[in-house]
N, C-alpha and C positions, 0 to 999 in steps of 0.2 A: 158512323156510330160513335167514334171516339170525338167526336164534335159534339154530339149530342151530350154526351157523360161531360165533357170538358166545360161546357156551356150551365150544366147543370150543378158541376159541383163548384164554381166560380161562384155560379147566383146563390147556394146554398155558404157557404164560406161568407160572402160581403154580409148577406142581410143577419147571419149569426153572429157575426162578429162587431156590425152596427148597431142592432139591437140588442148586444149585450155591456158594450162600451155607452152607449146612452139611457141606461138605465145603472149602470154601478159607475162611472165615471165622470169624473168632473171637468171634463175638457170641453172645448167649445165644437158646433157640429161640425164647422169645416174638419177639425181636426178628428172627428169620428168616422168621417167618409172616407179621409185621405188615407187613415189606418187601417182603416177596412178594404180598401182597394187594393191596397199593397200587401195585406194577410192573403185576399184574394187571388191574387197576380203569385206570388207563392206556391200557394195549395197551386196551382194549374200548371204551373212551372213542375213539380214536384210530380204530377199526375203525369204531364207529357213525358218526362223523365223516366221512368218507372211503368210506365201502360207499357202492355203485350205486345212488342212488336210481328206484323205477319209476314210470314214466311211465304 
């Protein structure tokens, strides 16, 4: 389950933060993806961190 969530808020993170970066910013798109992968790689780092571990 924590795969699925993890899987889920990865894909949710990249594509908000690629489609908000290439509509207000003026970078080039390699550099939209590279920034959005790396917000992404974060946010998931942050979830695995922090999720409920079971007992």
């Amino acid at each position: 389950m924590h795969l699925i969530f993890g899987v889920l808020i990865f894909t949710v993170v990249a594509l908000f933060v690629y489609l908000t970066l290439i509509s207000y910013a003026p970078f080039a798109e390699t550099v939209n993806v590279i920034v959005a992968l790396i917000l992404a790689f974060v946010a998931e780092y942050i979830y695995m961190k922090y999720r409920p571990q079971p007992e």
